[in-house]
Phi, psi and omega in degrees: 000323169318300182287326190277322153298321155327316177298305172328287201274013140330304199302308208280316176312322158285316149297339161284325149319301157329284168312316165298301185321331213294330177264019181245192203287183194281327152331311202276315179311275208326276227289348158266012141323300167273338156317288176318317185309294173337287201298307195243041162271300184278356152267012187011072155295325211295323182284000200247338206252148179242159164245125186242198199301311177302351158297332183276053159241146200273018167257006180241132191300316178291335176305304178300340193277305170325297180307328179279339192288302171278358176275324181304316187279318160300316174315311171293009156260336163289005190244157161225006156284071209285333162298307196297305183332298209303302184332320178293315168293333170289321188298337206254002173321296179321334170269018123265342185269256179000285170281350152275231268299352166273344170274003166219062183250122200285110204329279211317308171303032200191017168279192193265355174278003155246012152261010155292338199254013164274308176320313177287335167305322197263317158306330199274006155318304197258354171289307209268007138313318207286299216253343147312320191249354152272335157323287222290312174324295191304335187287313173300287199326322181267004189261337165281211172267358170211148182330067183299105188267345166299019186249353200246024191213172157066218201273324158350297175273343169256349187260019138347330204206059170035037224223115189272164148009293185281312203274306165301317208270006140300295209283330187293322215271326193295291203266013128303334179280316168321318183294308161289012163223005156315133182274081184322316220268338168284289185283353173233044205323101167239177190288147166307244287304277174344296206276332171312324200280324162330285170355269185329296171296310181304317178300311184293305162307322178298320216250308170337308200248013170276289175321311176284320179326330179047054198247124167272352177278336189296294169346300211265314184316302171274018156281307174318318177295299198294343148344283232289292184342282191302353187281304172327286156332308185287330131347285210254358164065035157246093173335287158305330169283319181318292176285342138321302187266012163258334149318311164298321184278342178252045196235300185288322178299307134322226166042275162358283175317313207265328185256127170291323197291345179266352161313284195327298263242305173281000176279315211287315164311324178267008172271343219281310201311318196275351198248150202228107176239148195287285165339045157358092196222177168095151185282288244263325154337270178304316183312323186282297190317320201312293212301343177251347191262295223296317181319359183266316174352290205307282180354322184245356146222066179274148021262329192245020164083182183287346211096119155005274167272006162265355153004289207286314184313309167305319156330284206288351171298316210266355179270316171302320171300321186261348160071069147219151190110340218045037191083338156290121191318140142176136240270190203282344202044038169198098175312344177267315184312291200316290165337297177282018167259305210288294184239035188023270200264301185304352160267334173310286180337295163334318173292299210278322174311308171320308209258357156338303213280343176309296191298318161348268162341285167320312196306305163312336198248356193051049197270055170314302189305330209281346181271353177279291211308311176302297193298339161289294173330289201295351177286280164346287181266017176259013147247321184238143175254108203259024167244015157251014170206163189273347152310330175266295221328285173335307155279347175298294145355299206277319168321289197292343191274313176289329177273326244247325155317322206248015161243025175291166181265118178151186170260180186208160192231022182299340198271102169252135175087153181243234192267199180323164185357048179307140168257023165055034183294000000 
């Protein structure tokens, strides 16, 4: 009994780690993953849990995250690359490991005051990431004879630890919106003062280090965040946060406008818009091919896709026809594509119904923000196909698994606190 309660208090400690791991390296994932597994085989939660019929419902998240999981593993009978298929499954485990292992994670740990400090887990995660790859930037900037500030922007600055853009600047736009609406003050009871200045900073590194990223789907994540903010503030008749947060956005909105390095990157897309090249090449280049060629993929192997593992193969043929890429793979950048060319009409479904049932939901419970957090995900992957690689599974996954509580049947009271440098009064 002894060993099983150690383990038993093991679980919360262990999911906070999860949560910190979710932006560090892929080491970190795995190992708390199995770490949580450990814990709670040797607390014999697993032995605790009935799974009852409402659980097999297409109204429960985890059921869907299974489910898709397993339309992937059918797709590898219908293939004929059958190594890239597994490979592709090994990447894509978490949207199976995850949600069995949250069904026998103990109700009382999934109330909204440890899911707030799962929040804090997961910034202070992705902060100290942050400052890491501004150290490791600044430092090459400074190791010639003049300042290279192109060590401090773009892929420059995240891909040091394989980490793209797009994936950083998910997760920065994610914990501003967590952030502004955390009850500082509640979960570390500290003074507002404390908790404003917290805020105030954290929030200011986070936008800092968004804007260099120059990520345009990041861009577009956080007009949608400061939306939600400003919807918010008015909602709730605070005045005073309101013109906070119209100071911060036409704070960010300059700077944008006005500073090239934070610039360059969306001029450059839009002359791309305007410019006609025989050679398809350039990110914003392929993104329009990608976007107009691939969708014949999906069209032409309806109802159930190439299979798992033939993706890269249909790709990249149908990318040598069309002279994008320079012969080199690349995936669809848009995960609802990707998804329906790999396993076609039934997985899409599957992908667009999880975050259907979010918004629904939240809509229903009148949980606004909680709905910016899905439109930052479905935003997300209508840029990147963020289940091909292991950096989204792992946040995706983790969103959904953590969300998946507060669409359950009853009200809920997680929307504690109001906006930006709220004093959680």
């Amino acid at each position: 009994m002894k060993i099983t309660s150690f383990f038993h208090r093991l679980i919360y400690p262990m999911l906070l780690f999860c949560c910190f791991a979710i932006t560090l390296h892929p080491v970190f994932k795995s190992l708390s993953l199995l770490l949580l597994f450990i814990t709670l085989v040797g607390s014999l939660e697993i032995k605790k849990v009935k799974l009852k019929q409402k659980f097999w419902s297409f109204y429960n998240p985890y059921t869907i995250l299974l489910s898709l999981y397993l339309l992937y593993c059918i797709g590898i009978f219908h293939t004929t690359n059958l190594q890239y298929g597994l490979e592709d499954l090994q990447i894509k485990l978490p949207l199976f490991i995850l949600p069995f292992l949250m069904l026998f994670v103990p109700k009382e740990l999934l109330v909204k005051e440890k899911l707030w400090h799962y929040a804090v887990a997961f910034i202070l995660g992705l902060v100290m990431i942050m400052i890491y790859l501004v150290i490791a930037g600044f430092t090459k900037a400074i190791a010639g004879e003049t300042f290279e500030i192109r060590h401090l922007h773009y892929s420059a600055l995240s891909g040091k630890l394989g980490v793209t853009p797009a994936y950083m600047a998910l997760a920065i736009t994610v914990s501003i919106m967590l952030l502004c609406k955390m009850p500082l003050v509640n979960i570390f009871k500290i003074k507002p003062l404390w908790s404003r200045i917290i805020k105030a900073c954290a929030l200011g590194f986070l936008t800092l280090f968004l804007l260099f990223l120059r990520s345009r789907a990041g861009l577009l994540c956080f007009a949608v965040v400061n939306i939600t903010i400003l919807i918010d503030d008015i909602m709730h008749k605070k005045m005073y946060l309101l013109l906070l947060s119209l100071i911060y956005i036409v704070t960010v909105i300059v700077a944008v406008v006005n500073i090239s390095v934070l610039n360059s990157r969306y001029k450059v897309a839009n002359d791309s818009n305007t410019t006609k090249s025989v050679k398809i090449a350039g990110s914003t280049m392929e993104r329009q091919a990608i976007y107009t060629q691939y969708p014949k993929l999906f069209l032409s192997n309806l109802p159930f896709g190439v299979g798992t593992g033939d993706t890269k193969t249909e790709i990249t043929n149908l990318a040598k026809q069309e002279g994008i890429g320079l012969g080199l793979y690349l995936n669809a950048h848009n995960q609802f594509l990707q998804t329906g060319i790999a396993i076609g009409t039934p997985g899409l479904a599957a992908l667009l119904w999880l975050h259907l049932l979010f918004v629904i939901k939240f809509w229903n419970k009148r949980q606004w923000w909680l709905i910016s957090l899905i439109a930052i995900s479905g935003i997300s992957m209508m840029f990147e196909s963020m289940l091909e690689r292991q950096q989204g599974v792992h946040y995706f996954v983790f969103l959904i698994c953590f969300l998946a509580p507060l669409v359950t049947k009853g009200k809920t009271n997680y929307s504690e606190g109001s906006s930006a440098l709220s004093t959680e009064e």
